[in-house]
C-alpha positions as CSV (number, residue, x, y, z in Angstrom):
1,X,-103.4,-109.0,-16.5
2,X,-103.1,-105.3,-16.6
3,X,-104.6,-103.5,-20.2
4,X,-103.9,-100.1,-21.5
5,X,-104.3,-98.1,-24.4
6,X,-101.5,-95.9,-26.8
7,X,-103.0,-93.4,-28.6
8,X,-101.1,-92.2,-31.5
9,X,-102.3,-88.5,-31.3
10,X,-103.3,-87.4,-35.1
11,X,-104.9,-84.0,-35.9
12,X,-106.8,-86.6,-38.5
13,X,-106.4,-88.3,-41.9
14,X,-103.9,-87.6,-44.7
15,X,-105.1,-83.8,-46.1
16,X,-106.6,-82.5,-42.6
17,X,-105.5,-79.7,-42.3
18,X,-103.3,-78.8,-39.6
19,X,-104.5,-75.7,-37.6
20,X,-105.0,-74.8,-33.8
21,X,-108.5,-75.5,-34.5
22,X,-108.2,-78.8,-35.7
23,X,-106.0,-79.5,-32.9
24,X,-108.5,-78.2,-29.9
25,X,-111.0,-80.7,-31.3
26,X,-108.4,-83.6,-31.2
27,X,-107.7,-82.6,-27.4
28,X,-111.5,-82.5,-26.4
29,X,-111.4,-85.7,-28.1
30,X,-108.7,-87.1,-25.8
31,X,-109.8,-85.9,-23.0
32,X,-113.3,-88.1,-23.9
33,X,-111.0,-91.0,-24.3
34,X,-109.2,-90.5,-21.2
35,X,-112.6,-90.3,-18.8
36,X,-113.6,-93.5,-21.0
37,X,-110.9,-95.9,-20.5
38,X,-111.6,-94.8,-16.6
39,X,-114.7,-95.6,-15.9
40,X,-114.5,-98.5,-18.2
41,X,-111.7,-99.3,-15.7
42,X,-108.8,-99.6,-18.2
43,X,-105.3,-99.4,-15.8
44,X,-103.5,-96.7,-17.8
45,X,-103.8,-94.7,-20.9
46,X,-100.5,-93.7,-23.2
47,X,-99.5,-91.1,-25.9
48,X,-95.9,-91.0,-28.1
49,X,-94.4,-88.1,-28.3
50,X,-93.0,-87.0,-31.4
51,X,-92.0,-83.3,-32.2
52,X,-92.5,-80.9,-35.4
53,X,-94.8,-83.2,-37.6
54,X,-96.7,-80.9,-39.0
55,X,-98.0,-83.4,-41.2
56,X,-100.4,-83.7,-38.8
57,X,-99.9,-87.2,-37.7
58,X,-97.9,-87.5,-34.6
59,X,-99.1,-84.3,-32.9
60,X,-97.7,-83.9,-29.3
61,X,-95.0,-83.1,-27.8
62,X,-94.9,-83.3,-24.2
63,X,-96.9,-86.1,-22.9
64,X,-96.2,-84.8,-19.3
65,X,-98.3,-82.1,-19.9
66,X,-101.1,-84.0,-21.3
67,X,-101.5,-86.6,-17.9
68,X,-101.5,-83.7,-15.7
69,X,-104.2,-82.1,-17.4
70,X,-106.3,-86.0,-17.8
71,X,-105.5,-86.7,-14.2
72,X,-107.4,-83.6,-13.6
73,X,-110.5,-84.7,-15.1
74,X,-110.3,-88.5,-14.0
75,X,-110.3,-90.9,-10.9
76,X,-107.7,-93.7,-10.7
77,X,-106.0,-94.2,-13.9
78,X,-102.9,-93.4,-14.8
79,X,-101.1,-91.9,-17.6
80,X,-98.0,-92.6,-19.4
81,X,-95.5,-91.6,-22.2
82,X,-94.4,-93.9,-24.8
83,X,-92.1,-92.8,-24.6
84,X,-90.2,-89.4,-24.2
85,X,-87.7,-89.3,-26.6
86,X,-84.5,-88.7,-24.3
87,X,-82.1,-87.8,-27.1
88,X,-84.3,-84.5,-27.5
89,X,-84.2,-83.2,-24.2
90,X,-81.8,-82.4,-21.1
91,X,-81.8,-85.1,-18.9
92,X,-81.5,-83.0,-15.8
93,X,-84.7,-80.5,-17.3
94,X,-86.9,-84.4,-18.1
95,X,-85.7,-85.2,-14.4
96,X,-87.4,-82.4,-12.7
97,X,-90.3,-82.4,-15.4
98,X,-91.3,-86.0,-14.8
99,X,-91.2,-85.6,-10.6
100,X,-93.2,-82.5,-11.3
101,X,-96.1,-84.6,-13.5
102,X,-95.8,-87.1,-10.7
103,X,-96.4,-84.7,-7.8
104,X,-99.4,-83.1,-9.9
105,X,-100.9,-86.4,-10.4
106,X,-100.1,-88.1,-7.3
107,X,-98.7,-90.6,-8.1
108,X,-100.3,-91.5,-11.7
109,X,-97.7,-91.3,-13.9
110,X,-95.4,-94.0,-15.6
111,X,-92.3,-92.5,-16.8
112,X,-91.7,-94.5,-21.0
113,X,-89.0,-93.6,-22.2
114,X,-87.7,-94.2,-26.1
115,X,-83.9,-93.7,-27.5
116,X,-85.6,-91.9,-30.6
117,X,-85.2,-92.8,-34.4
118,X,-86.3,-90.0,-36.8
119,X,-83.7,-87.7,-37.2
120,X,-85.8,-84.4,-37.5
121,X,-86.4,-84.4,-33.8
122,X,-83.2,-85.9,-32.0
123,X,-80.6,-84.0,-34.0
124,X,-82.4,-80.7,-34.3
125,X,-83.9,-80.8,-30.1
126,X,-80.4,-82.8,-29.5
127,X,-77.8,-80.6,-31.4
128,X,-76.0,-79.2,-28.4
129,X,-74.5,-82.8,-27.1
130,X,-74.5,-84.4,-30.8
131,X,-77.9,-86.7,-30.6
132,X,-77.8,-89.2,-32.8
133,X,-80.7,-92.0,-33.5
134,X,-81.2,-95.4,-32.8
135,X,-81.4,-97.8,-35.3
136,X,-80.8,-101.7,-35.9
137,X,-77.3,-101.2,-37.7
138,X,-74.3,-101.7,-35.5
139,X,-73.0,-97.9,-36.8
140,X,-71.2,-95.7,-34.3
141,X,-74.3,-93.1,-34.3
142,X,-76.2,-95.6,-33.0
143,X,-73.7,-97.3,-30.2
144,X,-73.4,-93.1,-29.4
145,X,-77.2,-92.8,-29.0
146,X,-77.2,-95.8,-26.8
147,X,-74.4,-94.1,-24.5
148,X,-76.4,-90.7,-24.4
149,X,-79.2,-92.9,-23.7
150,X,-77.7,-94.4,-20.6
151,X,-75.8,-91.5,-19.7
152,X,-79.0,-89.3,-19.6
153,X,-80.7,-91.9,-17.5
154,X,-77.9,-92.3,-14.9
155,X,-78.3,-88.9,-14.1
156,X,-82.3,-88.8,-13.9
157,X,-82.2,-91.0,-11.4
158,X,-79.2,-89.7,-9.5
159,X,-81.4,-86.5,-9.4
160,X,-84.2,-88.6,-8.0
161,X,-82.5,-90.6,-5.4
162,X,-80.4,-87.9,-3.8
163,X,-80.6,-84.5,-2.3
164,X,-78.1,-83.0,-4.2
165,X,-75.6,-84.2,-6.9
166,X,-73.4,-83.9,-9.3
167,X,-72.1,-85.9,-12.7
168,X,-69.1,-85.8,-15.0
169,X,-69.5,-88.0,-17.8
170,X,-69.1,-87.7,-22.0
171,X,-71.7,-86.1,-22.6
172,X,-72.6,-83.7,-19.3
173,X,-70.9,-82.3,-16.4
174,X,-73.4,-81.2,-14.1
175,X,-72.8,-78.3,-12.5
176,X,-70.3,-77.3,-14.8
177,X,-66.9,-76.1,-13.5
178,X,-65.9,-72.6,-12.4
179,X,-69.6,-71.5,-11.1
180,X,-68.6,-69.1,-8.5
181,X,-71.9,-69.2,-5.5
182,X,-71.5,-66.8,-2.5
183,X,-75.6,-66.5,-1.7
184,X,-75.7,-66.8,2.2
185,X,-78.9,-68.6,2.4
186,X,-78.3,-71.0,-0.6
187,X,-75.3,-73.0,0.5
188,X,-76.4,-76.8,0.2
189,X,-74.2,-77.7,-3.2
190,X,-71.2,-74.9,-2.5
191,X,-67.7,-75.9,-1.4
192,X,-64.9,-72.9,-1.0
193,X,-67.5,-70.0,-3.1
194,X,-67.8,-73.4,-5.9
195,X,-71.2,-74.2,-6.9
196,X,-70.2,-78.5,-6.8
197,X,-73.1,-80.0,-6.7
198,X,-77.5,-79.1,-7.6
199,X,-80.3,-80.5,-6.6
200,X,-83.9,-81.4,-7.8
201,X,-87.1,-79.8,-6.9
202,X,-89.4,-80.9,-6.5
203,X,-88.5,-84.6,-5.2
204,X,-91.1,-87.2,-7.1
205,X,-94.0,-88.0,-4.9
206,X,-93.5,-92.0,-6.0
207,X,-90.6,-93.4,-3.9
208,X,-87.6,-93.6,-5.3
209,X,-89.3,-92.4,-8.4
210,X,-92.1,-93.2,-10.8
211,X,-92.2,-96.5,-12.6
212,X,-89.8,-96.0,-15.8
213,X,-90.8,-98.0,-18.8
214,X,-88.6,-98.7,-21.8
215,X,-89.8,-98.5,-25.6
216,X,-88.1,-101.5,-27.5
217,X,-88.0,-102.2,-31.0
218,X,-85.3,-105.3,-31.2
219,X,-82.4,-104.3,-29.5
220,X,-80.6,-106.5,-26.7
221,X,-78.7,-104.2,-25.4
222,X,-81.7,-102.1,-24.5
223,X,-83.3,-105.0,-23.1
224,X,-80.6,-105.9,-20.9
225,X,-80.1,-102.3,-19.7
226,X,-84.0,-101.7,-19.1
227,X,-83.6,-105.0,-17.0
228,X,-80.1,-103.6,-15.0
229,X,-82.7,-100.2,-14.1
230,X,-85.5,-102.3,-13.2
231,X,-87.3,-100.4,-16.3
232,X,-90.8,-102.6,-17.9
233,X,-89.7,-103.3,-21.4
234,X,-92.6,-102.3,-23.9
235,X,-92.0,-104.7,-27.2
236,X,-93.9,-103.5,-30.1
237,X,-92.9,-105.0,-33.4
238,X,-91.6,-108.5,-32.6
239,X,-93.5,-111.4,-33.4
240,X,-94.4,-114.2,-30.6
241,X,-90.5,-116.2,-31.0
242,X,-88.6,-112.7,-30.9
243,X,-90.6,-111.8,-28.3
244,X,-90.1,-114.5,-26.2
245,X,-86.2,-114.8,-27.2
246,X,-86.1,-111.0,-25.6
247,X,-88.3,-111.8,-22.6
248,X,-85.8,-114.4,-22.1
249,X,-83.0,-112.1,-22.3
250,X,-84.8,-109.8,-19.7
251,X,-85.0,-112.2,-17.0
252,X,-81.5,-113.4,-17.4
253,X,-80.3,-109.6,-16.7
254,X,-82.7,-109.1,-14.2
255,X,-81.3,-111.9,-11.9
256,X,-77.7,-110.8,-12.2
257,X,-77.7,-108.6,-9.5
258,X,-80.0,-111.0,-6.9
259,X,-83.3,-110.2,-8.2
260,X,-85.1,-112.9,-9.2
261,X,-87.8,-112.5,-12.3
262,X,-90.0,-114.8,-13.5
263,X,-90.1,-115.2,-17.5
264,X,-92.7,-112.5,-18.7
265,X,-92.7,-110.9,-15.0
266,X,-92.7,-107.2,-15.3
267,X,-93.1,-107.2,-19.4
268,X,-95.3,-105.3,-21.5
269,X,-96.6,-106.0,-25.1
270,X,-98.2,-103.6,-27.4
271,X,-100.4,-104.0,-30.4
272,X,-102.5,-102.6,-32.6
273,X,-106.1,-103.6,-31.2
274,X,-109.1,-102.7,-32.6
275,X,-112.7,-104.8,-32.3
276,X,-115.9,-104.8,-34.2
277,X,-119.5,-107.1,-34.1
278,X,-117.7,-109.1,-36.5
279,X,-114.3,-109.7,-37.8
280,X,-115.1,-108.7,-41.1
281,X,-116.2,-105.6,-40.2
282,X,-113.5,-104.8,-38.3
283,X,-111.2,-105.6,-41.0
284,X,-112.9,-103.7,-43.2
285,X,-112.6,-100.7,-40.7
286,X,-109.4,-101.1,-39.2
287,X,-107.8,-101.3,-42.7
288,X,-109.7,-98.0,-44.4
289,X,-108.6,-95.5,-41.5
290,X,-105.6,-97.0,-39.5
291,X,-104.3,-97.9,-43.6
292,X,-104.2,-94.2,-43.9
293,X,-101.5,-93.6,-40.9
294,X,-99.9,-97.1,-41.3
295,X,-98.7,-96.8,-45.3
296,X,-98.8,-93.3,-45.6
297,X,-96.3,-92.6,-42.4
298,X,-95.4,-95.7,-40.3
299,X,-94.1,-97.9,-43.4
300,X,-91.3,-95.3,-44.6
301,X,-89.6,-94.9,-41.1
302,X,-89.3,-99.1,-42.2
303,X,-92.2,-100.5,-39.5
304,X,-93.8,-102.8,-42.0
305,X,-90.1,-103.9,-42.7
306,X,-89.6,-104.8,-39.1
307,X,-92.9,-107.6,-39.4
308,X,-90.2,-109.8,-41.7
309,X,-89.8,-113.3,-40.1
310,X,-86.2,-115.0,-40.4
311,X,-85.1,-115.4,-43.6
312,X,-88.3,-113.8,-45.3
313,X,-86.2,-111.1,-48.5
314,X,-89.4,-109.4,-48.7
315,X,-92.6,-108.0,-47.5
316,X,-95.6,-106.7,-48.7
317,X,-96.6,-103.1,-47.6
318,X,-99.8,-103.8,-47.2
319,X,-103.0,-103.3,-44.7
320,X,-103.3,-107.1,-44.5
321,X,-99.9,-107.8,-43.6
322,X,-100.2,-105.5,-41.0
323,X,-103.2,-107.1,-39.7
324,X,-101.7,-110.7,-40.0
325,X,-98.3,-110.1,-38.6
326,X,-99.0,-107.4,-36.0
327,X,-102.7,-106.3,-35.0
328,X,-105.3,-108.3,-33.4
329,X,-108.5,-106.9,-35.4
330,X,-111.7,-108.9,-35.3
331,X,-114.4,-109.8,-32.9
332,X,-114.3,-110.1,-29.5
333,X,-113.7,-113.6,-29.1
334,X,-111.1,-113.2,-32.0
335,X,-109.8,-110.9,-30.1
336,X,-109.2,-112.7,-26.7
337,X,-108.4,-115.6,-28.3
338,X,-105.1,-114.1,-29.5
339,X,-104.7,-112.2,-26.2
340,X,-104.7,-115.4,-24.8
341,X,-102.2,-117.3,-27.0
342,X,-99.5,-113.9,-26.0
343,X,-100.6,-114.6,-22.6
344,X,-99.9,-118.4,-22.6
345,X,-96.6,-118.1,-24.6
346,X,-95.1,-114.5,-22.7
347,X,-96.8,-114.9,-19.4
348,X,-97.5,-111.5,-20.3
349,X,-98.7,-109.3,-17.4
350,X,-99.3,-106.1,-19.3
351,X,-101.3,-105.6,-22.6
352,X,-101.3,-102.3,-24.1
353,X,-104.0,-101.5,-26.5
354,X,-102.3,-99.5,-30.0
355,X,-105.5,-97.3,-30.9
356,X,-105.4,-94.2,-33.7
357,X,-107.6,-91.4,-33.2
358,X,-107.4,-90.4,-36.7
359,X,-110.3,-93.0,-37.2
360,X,-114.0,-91.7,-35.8
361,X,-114.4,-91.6,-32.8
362,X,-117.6,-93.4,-32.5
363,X,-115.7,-96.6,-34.1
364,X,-112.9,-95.6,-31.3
365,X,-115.2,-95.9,-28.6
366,X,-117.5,-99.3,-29.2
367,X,-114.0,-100.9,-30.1
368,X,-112.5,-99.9,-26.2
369,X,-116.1,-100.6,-24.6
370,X,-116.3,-104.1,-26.5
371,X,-112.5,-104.6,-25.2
372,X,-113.1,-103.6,-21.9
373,X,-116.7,-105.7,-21.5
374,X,-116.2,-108.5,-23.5
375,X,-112.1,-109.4,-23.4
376,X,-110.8,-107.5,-20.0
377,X,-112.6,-109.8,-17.7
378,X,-111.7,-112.9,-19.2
379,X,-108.2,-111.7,-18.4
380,X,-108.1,-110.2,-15.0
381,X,-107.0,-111.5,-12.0
């Protein structure tokens, strides 16, 4: 198995105030985490992005920028968003910013992508082409989301794959018509004076382009498409039978076009992790800070919601069913005995580690060194 970790970047708890300040201390304090989970040999470490939450609990915005400036200070592991919101940007713009990240890192980057689902960011950053938001109702916002989605991700990896190219589809046509180009020494793209086609520079150092990974709350119809791109599908909410019902659904759309996957081959799972000497105490920890972010700002965008098994009305919004239903809190052999059952249910290769920032960073440290010396090598191959 492969393990690592998804920092939810926070300037702190509920009432820290949100200044530049506050923020350069949280940055010196990922870039401790980053050097960590390297030498402690951790395979990748991964931020969301989110954009103006000035709340101060979802704090960056452009996750490429942030594993150019940790592959700068580290060795061998890599860095990853999860995931870009596409709705919020240009596709064409994300194309050439993610081949740039992966030229500047060499490699190290893993491209997680996410359709988006608060409205403040997708229909303020997506206004021009009408972004709307996923979400699990069947509404035509939400089926026009997933077509931006697809749309947008066609044309990333058309700009990948060739030297130049063009695109005319519902939402973008790329170059637009009636560009008039007479530049002698720029002709590659130019038929009869017509700009017809551009092209991406720079090219992505990984070939064809960096490993693209697909945010997934419950939705089939982004599993079977992150299976049709060859995209690692990252659940996060689903208990152990959704799970495998997806997984299920991502190997049969990964063999339709003669690729043959293995159930659980080329998955990902992500939870919230978090260890202690004893279970109590990391209870007892896990639930005072991570409470703070989890009822405070996750359980109003409807995460807790999402934890309801079939045919369960209701749901308590509380710490402890969020420790029941979706984190693995406790001691270390707690800890990998759960790891274990996801491994023996999923054949999961990929583990990622939900940590919070927002909690000290002391706590935050023992909790990754306990995982990595203690659970990690029970698990690796």
């Amino acid at each position: 198995m492969k393990f690592g970790v998804l920092f939810l970047p926070s300037i702190g708890p509920s009432g820290t105030e949100n200044t530049s300040e506050n923020y350069n201390d949280m940055v010196d304090d990922m870039r401790e985490y980053a050097v960590l989970l390297d030498e402690l040999g951790y395979d990748a470490m991964f931020m969301t992005e989110h954009h103006f939450e000035v709340e101060g609990y979802e704090v960056n915005p452009n996750t490429l920028m942030w594993a150019v400036d940790l592959a700068a200070r580290t060795e061998r592991i890599k860095f990853g968003s999860l995931g870009m919101q596409v709705a919020s940007w240009n596709p064409v713009r994300l194309a050439e910013d993610i081949a740039l990240a992966d030229q500047l890192t060499k490699g190290r980057f893993i491209a997680g992508l996410a359709r988006g689902y608060q409205k403040r960011e997708n229909l303020v950053l997506g206004a021009n082409w009408g972004a709307t938001i996923a979400s699990p109702d069947k509404s035509e916002a939400n089926a026009r989301n997933q077509r931006y989605f697809e749309e947008a991700l066609e044309i990333m990896k058309k700009a990948w794959t060739n030297e130049t190219f063009s695109h005319d589809g519902e939402f973008f046509q790329i170059p637009p018509a009636g560009i008039e180009w007479t530049h002698p020494e720029t002709t590659k793209g130019v038929e009869n004076g017509q700009l017809t086609e551009v092209g991406l520079t720079p090219r992505p150092y990984t070939k064809p382009y960096p490993p693209l990974w697909q945010v997934i709350s419950n939705s089939e119809a982004t599993v079977r498409l992150a299976a049709e791109n060859g995209e690692t599908p990252l659940l996060m909410m689903q208990q152990v039978e959704t799970a495998r019902e997806l997984f299920n659904i991502y190997k049969e759309a990964g063999g339709k076009d003669g690729k043959e996957l293995g159930f659980g081959e080329n998955t990902a799972l992500v939870r919230d992790t978090y260890l202690a000497d004893t279970t109590e105490e990391a209870r007892e920890d896990f639930s005072s800070y991570a409470g703070d972010t989890w009822l405070k700002w996750l359980a109003p965008y409807g995460f807790i919601e999402a934890m309801k098994k079939p045919g369960e009305e209701s749901i308590p919004y509380t710490m402890e069913t969020v420790m029941d239903r979706l984190s693995i809190v406790g001691d270390p052999a707690y800890v990998s005995g759960r790891i274990q059952e996801f491994r023996d249910e999923l054949n999961l290769p990929y583990y990622i580690l939900f940590a919070y920032n927002a909690m000290p960073k002391e706590k935050v440290m023992k909790s990754l060194r306990l995982f990595a010396e203690q659970v990690m090598p029970k698990f690796q191959d």
